[in-house]
C-alpha positions as a printed NumPy array, in Angstrom:
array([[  7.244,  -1.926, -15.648],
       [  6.174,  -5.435, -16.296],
       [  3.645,  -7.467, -13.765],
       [  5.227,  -8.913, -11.626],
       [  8.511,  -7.438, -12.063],
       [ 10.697,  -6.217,  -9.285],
       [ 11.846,  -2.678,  -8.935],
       [ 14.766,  -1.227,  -7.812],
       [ 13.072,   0.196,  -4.475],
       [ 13.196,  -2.698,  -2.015],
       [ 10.593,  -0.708,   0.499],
       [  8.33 ,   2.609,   0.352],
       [  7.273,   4.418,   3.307],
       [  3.544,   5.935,   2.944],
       [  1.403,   8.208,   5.166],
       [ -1.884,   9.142,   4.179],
       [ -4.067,   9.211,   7.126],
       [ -5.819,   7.077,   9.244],
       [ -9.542,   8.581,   8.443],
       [-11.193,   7.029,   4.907],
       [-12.162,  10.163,   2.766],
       [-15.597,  10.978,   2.254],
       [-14.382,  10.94 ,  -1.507],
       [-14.274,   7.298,  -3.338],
       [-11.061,   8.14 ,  -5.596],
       [ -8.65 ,   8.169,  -2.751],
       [-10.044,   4.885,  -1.644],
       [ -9.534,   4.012,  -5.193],
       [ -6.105,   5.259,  -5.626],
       [ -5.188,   3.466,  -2.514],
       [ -6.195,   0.323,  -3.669],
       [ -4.286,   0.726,  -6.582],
       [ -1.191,   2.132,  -5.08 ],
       [ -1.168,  -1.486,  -2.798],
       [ -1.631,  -3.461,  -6.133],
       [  1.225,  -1.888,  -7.478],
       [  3.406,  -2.306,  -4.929],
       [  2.536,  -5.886,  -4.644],
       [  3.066,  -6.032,  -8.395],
       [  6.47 ,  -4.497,  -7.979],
       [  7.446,  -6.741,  -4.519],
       [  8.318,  -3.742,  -2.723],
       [  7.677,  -3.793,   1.343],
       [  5.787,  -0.833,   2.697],
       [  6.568,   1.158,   6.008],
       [  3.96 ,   2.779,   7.674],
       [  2.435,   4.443,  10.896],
       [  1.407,   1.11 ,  11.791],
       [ -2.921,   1.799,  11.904],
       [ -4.703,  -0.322,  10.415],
       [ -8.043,   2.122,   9.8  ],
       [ -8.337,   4.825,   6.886],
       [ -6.691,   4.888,   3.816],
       [ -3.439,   3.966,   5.405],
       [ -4.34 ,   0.705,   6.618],
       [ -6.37 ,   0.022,   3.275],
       [ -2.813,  -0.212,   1.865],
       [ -1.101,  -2.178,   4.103],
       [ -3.72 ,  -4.755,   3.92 ],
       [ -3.593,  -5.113,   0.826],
       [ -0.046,  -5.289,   0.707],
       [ -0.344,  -7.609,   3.217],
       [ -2.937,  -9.816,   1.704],
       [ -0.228,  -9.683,  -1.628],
       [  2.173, -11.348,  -0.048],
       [  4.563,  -8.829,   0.534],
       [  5.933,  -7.857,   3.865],
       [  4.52 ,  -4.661,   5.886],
       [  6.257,  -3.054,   9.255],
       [  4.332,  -0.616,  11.096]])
């Protein structure tokens, strides 16, 4: 899909846990996983912490410009 583009899922609910892993690819991955939703202008749904790799998301979601409910 194109930057920027929109995608035919309007929001995505995501758990992952509210703990950061002592690993630095699922820090990683979560970073990209909010860029792309941001890229895609989808909402996310979550658990509604903002710690661990959870709230990493929805921050970044967040800071994107796209709306977050938790």
């Amino acid at each position: 899909m194109e930057e920027g583009s929109s995608s035919k899922f309007k929001k995505i609910c995501v758990f992952c846990g509210s703990h950061f892993s002592h690993r630095e690819v699922f820090s990683v991955a979560a970073t990209q996983l909010g860029d792309e939703l941001v890229n895609r202008k989808i909402s996310l749904v979550y658990g509604g912490g903002s710690i661990g790799l959870t709230g990493m998301i929805a921050q970044r979601v967040f800071d994107g410009g796209c709306r977050v409910l938790g």
